[in-house]
PyMOL Python script that loads the backbone (N, CA, C, O; Angstrom):
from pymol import cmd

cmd.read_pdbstr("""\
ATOM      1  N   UNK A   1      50.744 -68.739  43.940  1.00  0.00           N
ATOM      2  CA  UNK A   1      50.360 -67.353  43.901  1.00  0.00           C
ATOM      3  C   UNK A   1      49.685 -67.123  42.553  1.00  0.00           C
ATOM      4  O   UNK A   1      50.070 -67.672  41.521  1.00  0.00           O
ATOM      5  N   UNK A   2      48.641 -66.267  42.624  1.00  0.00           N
ATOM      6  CA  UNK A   2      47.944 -66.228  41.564  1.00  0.00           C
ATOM      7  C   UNK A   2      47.241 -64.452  41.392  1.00  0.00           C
ATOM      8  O   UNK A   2      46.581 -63.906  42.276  1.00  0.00           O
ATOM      9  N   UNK A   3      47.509 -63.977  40.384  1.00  0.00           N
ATOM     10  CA  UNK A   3      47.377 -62.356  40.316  1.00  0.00           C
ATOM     11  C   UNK A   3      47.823 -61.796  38.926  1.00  0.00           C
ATOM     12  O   UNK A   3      48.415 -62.356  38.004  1.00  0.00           O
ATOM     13  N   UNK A   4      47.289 -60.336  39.078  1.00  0.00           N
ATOM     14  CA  UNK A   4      47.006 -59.647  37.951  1.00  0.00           C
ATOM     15  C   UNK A   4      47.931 -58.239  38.350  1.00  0.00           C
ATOM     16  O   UNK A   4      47.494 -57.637  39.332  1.00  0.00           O
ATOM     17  N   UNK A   5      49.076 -57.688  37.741  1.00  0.00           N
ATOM     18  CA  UNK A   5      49.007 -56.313  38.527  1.00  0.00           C
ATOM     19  C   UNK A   5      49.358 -55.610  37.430  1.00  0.00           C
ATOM     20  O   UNK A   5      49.619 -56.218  36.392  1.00  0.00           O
ATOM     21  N   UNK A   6      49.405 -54.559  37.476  1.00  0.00           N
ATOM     22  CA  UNK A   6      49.523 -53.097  36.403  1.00  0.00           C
ATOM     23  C   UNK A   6      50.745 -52.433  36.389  1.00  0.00           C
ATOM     24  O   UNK A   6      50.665 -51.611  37.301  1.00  0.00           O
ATOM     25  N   UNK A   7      51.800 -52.342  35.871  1.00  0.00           N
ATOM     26  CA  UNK A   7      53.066 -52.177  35.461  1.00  0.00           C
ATOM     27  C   UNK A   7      53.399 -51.007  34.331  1.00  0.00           C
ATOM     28  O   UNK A   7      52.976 -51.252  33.201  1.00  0.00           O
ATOM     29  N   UNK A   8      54.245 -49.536  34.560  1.00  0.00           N
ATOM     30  CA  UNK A   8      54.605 -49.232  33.606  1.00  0.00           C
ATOM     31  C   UNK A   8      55.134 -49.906  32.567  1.00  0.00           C
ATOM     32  O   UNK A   8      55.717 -50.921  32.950  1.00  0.00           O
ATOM     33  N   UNK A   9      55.170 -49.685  31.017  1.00  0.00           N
ATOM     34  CA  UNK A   9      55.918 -50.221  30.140  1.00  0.00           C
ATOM     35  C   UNK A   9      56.824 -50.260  30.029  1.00  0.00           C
ATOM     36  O   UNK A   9      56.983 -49.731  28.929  1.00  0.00           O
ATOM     37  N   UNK A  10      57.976 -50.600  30.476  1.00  0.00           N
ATOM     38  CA  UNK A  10      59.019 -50.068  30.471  1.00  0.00           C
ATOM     39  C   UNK A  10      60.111 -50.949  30.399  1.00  0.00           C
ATOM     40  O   UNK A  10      59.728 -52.118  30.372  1.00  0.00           O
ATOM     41  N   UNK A  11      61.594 -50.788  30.349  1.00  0.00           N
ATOM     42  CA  UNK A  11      62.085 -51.985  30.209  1.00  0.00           C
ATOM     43  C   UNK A  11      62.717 -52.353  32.026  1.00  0.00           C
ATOM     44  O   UNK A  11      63.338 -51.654  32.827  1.00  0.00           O
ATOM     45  N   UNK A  12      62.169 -53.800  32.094  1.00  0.00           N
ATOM     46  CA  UNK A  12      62.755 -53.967  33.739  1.00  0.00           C
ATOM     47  C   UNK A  12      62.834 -55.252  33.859  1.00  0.00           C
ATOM     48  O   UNK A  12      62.853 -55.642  32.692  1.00  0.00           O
ATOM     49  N   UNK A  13      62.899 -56.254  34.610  1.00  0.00           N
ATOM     50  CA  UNK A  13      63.241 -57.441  35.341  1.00  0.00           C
ATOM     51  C   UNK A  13      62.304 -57.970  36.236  1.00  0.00           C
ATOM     52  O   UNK A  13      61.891 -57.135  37.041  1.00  0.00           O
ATOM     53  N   UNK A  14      61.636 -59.595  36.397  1.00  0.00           N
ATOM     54  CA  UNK A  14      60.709 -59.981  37.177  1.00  0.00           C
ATOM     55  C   UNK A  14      61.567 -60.982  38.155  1.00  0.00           C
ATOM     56  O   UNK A  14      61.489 -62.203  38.015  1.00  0.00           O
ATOM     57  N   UNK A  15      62.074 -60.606  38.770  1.00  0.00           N
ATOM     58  CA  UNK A  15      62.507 -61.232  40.165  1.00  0.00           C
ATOM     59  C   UNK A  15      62.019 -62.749  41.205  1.00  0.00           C
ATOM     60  O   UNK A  15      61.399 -62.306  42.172  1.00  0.00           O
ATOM     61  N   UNK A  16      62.071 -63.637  41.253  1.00  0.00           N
ATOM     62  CA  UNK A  16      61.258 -64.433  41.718  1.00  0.00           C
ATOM     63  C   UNK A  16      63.043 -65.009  43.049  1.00  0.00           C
ATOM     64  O   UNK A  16      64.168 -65.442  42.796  1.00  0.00           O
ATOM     65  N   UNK A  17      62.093 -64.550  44.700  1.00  0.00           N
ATOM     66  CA  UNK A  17      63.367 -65.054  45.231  1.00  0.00           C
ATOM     67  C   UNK A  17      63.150 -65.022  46.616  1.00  0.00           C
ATOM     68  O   UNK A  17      62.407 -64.172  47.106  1.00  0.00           O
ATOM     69  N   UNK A  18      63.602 -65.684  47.150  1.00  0.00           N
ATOM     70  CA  UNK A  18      63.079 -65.692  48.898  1.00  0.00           C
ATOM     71  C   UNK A  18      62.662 -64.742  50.036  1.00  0.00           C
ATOM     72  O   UNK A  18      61.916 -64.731  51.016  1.00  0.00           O
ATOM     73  N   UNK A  19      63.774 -63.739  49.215  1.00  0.00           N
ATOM     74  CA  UNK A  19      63.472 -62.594  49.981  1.00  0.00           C
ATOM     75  C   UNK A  19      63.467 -61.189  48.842  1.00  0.00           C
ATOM     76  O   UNK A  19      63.637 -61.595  47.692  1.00  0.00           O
ATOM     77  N   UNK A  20      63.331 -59.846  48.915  1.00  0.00           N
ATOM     78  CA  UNK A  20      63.208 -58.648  48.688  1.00  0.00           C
ATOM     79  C   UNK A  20      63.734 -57.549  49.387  1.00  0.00           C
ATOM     80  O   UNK A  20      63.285 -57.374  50.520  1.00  0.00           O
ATOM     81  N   UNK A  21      64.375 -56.960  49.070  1.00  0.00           N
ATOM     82  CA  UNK A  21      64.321 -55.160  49.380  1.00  0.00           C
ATOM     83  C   UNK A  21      63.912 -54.479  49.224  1.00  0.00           C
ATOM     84  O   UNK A  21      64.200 -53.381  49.700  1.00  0.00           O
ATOM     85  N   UNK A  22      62.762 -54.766  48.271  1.00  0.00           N
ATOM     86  CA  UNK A  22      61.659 -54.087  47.500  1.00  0.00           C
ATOM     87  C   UNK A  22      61.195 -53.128  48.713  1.00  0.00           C
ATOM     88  O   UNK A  22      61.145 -53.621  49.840  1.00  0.00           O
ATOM     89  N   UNK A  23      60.887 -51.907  48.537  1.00  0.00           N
ATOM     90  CA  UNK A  23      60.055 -50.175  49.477  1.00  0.00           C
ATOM     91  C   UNK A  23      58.860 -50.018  48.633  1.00  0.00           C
ATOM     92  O   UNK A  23      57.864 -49.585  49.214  1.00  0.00           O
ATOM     93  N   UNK A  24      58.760 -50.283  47.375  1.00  0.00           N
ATOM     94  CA  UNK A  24      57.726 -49.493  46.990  1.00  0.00           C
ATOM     95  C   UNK A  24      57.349 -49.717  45.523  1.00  0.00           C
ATOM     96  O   UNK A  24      58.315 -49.778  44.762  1.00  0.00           O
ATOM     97  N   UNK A  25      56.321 -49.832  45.059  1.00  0.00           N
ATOM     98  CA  UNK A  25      56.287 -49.839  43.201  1.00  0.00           C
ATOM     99  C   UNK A  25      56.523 -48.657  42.588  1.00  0.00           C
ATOM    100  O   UNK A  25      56.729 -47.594  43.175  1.00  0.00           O
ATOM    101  N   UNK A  26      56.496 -48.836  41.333  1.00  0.00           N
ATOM    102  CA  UNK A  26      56.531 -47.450  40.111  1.00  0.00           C
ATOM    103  C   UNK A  26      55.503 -46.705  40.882  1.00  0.00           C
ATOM    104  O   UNK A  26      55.989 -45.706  40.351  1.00  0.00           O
ATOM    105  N   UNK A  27      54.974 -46.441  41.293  1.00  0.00           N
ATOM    106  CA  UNK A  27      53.793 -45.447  41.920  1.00  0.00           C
ATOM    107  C   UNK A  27      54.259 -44.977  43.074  1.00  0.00           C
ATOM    108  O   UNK A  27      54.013 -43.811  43.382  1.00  0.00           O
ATOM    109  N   UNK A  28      55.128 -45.933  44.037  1.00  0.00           N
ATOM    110  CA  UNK A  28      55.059 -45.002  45.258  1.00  0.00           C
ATOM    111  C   UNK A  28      54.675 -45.920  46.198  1.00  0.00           C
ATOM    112  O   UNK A  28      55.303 -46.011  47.253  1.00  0.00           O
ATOM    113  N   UNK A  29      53.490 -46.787  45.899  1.00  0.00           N
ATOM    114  CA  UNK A  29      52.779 -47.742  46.635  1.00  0.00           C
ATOM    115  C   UNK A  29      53.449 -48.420  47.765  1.00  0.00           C
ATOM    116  O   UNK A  29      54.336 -49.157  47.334  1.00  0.00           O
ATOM    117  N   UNK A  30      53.354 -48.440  49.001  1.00  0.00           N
ATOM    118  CA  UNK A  30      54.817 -49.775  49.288  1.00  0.00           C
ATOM    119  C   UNK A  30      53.857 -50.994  49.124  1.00  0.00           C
ATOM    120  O   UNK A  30      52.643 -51.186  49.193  1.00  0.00           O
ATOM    121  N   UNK A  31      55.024 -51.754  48.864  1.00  0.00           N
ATOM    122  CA  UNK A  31      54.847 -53.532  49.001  1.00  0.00           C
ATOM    123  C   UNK A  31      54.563 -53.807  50.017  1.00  0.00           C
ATOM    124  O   UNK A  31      54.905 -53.339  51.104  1.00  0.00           O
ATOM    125  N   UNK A  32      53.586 -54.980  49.623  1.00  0.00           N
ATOM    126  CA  UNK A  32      53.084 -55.909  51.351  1.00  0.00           C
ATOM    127  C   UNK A  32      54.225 -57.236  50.936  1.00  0.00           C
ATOM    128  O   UNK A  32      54.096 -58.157  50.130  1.00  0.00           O
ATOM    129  N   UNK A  33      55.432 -56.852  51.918  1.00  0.00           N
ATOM    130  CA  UNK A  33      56.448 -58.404  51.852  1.00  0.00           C
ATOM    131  C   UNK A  33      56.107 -59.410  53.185  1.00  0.00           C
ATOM    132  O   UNK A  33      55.256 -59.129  54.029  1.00  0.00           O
ATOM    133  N   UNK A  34      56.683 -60.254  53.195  1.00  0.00           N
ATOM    134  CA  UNK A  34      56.697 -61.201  54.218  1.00  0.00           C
ATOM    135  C   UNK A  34      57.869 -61.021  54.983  1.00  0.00           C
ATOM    136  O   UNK A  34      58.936 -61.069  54.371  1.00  0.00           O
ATOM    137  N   UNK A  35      57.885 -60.762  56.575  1.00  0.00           N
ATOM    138  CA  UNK A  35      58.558 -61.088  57.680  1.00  0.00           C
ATOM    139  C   UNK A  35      60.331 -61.623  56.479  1.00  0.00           C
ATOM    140  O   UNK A  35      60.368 -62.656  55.810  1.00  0.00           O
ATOM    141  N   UNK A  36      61.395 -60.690  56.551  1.00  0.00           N
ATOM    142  CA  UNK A  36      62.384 -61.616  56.366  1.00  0.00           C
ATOM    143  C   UNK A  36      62.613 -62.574  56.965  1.00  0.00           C
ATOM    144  O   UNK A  36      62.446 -62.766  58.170  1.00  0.00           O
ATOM    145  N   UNK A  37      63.335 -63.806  55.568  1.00  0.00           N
ATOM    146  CA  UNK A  37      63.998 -64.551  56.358  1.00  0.00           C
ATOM    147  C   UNK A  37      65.136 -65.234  57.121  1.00  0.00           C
ATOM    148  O   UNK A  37      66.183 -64.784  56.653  1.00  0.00           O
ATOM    149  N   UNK A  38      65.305 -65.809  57.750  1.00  0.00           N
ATOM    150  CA  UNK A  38      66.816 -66.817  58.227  1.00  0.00           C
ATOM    151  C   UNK A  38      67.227 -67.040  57.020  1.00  0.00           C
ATOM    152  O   UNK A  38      66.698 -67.216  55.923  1.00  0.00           O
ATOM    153  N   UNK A  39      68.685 -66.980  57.606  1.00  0.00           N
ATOM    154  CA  UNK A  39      69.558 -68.254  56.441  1.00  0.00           C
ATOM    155  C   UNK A  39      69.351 -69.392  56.571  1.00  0.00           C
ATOM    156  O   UNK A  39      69.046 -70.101  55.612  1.00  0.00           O
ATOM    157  N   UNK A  40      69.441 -69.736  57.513  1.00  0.00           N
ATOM    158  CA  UNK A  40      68.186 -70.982  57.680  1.00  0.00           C
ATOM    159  C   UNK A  40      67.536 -71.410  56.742  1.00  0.00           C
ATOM    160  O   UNK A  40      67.777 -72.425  56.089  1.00  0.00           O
ATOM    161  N   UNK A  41      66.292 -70.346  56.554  1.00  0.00           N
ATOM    162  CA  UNK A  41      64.987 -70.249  56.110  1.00  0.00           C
ATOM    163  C   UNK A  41      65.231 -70.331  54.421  1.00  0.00           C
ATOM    164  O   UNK A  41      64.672 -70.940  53.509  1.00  0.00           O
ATOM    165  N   UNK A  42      66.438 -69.327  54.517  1.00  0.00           N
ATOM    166  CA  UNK A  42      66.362 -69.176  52.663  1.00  0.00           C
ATOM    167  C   UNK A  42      67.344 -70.119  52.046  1.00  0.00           C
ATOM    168  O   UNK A  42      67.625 -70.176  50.849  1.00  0.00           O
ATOM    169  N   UNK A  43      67.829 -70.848  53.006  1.00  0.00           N
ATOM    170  CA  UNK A  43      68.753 -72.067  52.173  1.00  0.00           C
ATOM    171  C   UNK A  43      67.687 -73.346  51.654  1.00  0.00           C
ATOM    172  O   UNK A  43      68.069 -74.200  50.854  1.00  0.00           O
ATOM    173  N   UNK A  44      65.960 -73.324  52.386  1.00  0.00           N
ATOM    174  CA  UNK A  44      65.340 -74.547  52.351  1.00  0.00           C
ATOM    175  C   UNK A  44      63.885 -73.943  51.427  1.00  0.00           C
ATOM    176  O   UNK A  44      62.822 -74.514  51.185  1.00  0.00           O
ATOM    177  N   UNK A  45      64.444 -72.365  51.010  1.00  0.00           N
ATOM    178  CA  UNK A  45      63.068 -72.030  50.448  1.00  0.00           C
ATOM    179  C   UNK A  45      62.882 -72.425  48.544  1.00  0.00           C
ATOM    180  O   UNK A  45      63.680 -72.006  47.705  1.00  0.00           O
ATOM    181  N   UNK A  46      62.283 -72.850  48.385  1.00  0.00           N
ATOM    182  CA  UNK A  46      62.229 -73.574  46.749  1.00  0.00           C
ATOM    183  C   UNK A  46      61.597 -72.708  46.150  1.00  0.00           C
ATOM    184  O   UNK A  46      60.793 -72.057  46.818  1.00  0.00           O
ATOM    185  N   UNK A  47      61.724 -72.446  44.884  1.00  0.00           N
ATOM    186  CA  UNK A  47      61.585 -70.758  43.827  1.00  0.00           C
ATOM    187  C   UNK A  47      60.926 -72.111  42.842  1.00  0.00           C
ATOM    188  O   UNK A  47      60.366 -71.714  41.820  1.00  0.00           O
ATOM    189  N   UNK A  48      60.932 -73.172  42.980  1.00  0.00           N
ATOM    190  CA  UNK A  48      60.141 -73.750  41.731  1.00  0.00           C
ATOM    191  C   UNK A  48      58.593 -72.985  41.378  1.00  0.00           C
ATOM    192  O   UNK A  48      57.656 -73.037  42.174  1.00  0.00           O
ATOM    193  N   UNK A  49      58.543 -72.483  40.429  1.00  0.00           N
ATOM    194  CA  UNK A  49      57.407 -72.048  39.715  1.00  0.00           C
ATOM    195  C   UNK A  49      57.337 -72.346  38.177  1.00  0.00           C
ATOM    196  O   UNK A  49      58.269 -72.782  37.501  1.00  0.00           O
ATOM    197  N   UNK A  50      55.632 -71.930  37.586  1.00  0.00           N
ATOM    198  CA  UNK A  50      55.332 -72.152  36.408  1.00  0.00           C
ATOM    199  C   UNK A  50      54.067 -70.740  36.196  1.00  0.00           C
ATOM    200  O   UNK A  50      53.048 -70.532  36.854  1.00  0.00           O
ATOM    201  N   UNK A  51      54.635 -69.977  35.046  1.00  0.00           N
ATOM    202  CA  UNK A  51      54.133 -68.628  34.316  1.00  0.00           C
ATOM    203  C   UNK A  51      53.245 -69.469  33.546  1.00  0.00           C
ATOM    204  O   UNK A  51      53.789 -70.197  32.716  1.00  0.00           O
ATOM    205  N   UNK A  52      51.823 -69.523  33.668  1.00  0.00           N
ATOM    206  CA  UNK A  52      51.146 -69.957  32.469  1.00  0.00           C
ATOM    207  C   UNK A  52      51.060 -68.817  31.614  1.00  0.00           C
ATOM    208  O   UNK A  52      51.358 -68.914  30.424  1.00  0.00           O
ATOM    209  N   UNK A  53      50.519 -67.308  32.335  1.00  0.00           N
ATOM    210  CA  UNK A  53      50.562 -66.367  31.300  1.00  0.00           C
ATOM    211  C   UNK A  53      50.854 -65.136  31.348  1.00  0.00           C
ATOM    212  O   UNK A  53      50.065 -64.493  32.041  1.00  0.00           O
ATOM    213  N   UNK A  54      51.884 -64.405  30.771  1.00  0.00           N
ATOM    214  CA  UNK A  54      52.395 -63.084  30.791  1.00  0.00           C
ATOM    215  C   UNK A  54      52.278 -62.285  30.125  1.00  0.00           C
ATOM    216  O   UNK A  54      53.166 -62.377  29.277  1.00  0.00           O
ATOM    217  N   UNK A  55      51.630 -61.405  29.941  1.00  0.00           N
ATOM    218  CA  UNK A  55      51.476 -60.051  28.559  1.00  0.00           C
ATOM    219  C   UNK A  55      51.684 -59.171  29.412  1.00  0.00           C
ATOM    220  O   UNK A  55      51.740 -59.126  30.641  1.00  0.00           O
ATOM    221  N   UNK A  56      51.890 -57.829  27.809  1.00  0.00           N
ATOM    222  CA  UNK A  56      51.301 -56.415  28.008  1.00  0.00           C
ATOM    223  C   UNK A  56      50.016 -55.714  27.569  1.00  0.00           C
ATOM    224  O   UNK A  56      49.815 -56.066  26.406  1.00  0.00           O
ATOM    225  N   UNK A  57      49.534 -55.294  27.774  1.00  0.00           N
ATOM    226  CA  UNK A  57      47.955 -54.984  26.616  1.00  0.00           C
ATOM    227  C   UNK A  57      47.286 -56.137  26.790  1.00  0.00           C
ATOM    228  O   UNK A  57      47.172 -56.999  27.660  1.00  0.00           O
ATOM    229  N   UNK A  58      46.794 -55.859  25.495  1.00  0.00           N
ATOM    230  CA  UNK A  58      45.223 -56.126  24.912  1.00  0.00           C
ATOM    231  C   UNK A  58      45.746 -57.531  23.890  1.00  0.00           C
ATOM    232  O   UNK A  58      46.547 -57.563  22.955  1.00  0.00           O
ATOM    233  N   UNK A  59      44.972 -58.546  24.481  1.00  0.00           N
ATOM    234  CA  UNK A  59      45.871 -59.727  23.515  1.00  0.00           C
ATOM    235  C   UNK A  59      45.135 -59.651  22.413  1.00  0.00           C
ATOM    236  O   UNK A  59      44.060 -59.086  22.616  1.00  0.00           O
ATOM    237  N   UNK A  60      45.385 -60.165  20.841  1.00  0.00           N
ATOM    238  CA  UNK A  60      45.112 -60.523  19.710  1.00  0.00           C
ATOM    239  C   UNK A  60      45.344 -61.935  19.509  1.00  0.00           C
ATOM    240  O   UNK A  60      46.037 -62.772  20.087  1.00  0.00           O
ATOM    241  N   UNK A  61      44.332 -61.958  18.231  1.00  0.00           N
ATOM    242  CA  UNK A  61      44.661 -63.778  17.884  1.00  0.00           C
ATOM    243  C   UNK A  61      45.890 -63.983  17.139  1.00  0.00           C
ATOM    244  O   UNK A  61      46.149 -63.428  16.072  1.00  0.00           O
ATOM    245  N   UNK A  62      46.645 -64.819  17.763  1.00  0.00           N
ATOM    246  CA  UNK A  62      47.463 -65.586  17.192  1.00  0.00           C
ATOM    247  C   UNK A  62      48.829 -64.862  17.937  1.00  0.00           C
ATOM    248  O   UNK A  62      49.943 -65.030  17.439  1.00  0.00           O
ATOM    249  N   UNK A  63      48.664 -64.145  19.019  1.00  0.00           N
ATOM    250  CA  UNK A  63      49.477 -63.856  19.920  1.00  0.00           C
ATOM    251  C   UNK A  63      50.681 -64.585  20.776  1.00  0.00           C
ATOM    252  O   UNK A  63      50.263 -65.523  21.453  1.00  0.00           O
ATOM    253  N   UNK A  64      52.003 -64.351  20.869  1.00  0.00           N
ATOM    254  CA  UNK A  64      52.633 -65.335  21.568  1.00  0.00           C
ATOM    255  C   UNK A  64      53.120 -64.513  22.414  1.00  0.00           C
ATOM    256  O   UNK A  64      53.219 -63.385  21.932  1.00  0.00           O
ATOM    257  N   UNK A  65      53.688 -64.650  24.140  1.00  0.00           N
ATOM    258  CA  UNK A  65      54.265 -64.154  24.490  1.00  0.00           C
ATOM    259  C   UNK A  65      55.355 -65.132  25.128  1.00  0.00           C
ATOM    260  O   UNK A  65      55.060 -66.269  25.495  1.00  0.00           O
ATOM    261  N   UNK A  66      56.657 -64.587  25.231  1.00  0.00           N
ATOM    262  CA  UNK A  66      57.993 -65.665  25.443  1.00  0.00           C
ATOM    263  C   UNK A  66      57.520 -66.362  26.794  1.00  0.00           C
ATOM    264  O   UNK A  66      57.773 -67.567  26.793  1.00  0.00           O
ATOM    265  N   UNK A  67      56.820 -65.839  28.086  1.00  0.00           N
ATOM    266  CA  UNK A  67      57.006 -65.979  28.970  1.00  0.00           C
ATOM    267  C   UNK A  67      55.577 -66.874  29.597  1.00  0.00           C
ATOM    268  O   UNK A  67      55.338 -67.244  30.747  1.00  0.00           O
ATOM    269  N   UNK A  68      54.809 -67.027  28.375  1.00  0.00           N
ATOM    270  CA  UNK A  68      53.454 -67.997  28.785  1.00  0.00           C
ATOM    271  C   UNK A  68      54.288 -69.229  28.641  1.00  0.00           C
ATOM    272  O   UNK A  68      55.361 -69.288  28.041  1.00  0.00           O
ATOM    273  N   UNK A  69      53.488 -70.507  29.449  1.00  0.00           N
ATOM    274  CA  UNK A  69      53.765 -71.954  30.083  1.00  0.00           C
ATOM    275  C   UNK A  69      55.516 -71.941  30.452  1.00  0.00           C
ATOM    276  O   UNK A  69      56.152 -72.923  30.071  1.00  0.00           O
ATOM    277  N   UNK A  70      55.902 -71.361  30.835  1.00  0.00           N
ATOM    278  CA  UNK A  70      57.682 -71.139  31.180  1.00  0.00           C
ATOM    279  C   UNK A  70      57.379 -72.354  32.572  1.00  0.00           C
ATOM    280  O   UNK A  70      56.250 -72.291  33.058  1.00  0.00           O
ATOM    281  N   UNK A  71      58.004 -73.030  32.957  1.00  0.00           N
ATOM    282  CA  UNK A  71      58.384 -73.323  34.343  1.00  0.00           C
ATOM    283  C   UNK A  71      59.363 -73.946  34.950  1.00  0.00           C
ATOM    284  O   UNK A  71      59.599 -75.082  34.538  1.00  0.00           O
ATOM    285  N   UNK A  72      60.137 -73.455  35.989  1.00  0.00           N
ATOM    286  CA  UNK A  72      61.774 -73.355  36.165  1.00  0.00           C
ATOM    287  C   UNK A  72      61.613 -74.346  37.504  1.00  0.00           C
ATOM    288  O   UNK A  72      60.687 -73.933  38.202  1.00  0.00           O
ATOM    289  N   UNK A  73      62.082 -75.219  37.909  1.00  0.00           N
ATOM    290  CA  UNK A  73      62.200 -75.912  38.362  1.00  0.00           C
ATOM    291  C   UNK A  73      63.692 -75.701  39.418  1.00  0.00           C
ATOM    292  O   UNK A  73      64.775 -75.468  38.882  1.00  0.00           O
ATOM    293  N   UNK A  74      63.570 -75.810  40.841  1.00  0.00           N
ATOM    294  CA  UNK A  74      64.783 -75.627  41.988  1.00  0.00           C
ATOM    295  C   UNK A  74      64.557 -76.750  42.906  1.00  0.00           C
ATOM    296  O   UNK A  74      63.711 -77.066  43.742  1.00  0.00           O
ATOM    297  N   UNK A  75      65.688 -77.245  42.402  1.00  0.00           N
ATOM    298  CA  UNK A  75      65.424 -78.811  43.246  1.00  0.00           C
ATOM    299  C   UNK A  75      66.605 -78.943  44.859  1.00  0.00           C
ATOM    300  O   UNK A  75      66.694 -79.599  45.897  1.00  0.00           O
ATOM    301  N   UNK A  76      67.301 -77.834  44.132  1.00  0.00           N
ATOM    302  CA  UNK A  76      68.906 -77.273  44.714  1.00  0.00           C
ATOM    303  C   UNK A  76      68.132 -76.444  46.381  1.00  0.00           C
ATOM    304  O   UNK A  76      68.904 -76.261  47.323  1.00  0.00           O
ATOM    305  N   UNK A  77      66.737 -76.065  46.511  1.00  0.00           N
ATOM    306  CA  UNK A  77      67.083 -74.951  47.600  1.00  0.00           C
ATOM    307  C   UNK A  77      67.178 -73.828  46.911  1.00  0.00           C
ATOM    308  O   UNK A  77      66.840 -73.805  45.728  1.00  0.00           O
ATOM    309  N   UNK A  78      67.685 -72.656  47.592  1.00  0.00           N
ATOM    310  CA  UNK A  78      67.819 -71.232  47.353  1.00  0.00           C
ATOM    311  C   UNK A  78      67.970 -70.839  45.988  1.00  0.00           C
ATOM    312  O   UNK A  78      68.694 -71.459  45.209  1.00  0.00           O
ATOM    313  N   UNK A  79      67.285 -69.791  45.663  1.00  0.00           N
ATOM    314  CA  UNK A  79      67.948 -69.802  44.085  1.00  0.00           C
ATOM    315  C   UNK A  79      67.255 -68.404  43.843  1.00  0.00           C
ATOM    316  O   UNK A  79      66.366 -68.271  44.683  1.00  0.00           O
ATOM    317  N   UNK A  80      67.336 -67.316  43.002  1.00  0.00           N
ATOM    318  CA  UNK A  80      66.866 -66.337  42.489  1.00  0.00           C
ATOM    319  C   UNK A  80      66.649 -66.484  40.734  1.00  0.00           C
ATOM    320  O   UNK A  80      67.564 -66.148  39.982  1.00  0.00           O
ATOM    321  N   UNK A  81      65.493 -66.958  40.267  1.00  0.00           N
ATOM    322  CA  UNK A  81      65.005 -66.104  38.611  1.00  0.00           C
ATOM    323  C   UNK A  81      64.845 -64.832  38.305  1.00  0.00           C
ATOM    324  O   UNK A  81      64.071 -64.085  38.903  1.00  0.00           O
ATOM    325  N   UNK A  82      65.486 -64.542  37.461  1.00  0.00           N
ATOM    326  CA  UNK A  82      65.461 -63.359  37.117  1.00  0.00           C
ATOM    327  C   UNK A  82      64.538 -63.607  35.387  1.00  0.00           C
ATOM    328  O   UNK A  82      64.559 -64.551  34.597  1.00  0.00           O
ATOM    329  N   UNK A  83      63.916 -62.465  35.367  1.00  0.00           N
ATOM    330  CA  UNK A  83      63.242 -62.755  33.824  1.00  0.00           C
ATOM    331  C   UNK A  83      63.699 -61.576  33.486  1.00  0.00           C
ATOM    332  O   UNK A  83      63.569 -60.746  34.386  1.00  0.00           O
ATOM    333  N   UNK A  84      64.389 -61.032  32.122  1.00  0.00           N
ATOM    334  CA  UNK A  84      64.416 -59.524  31.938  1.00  0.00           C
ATOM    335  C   UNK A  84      63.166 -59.603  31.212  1.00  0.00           C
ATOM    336  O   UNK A  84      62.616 -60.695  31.064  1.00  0.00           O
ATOM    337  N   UNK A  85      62.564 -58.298  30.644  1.00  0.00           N
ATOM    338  CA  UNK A  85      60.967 -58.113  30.239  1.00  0.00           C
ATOM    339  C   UNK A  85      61.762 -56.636  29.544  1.00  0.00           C
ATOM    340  O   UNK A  85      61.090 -55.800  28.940  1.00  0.00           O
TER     341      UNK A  85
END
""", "prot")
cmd.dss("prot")
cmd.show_as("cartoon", "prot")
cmd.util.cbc("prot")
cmd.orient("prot")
């Protein structure tokens, strides 16, 4: 997955997980989710990912943010990341 989206500032949590309950963003917007799944489905679904890059704003030189090249690895099956932000 690959994307850009627009986020109040605020303090919250980035979720990475098989499924959602997610209704709607800070706006109101609803989410486009995928068909839930089986238990089945979410015992064989793998959350392995890699954040090359995460900000807020307008980057500057010599900028770091905690959450650029991160990548969490689920070798286990099912699993939920949580990032607080």
């Amino acid at each position: 997955i690959f994307g850009t989206m627009q986020v109040a500032r605020v303090t919250g949590s980035l979720n990475i997980a098989p499924s959602s309950a997610a209704s709607g963003d800070a706006s109101g917007r609803p989410l486009s989710l995928p068909l839930p799944l089986s238990t089945e489905q979410v015992g064989h679904f793998n959350v392995t990912h890699r954040i090359d890059r995460f900000s807020f704003g307008t980057d500057f030189p010599g900028q770091t943010n905690p959450l650029d090249r991160v990548w969490t690895h689920s070798p286990s099956g099912a699993a939920v990341v949580r990032y607080f932000l």
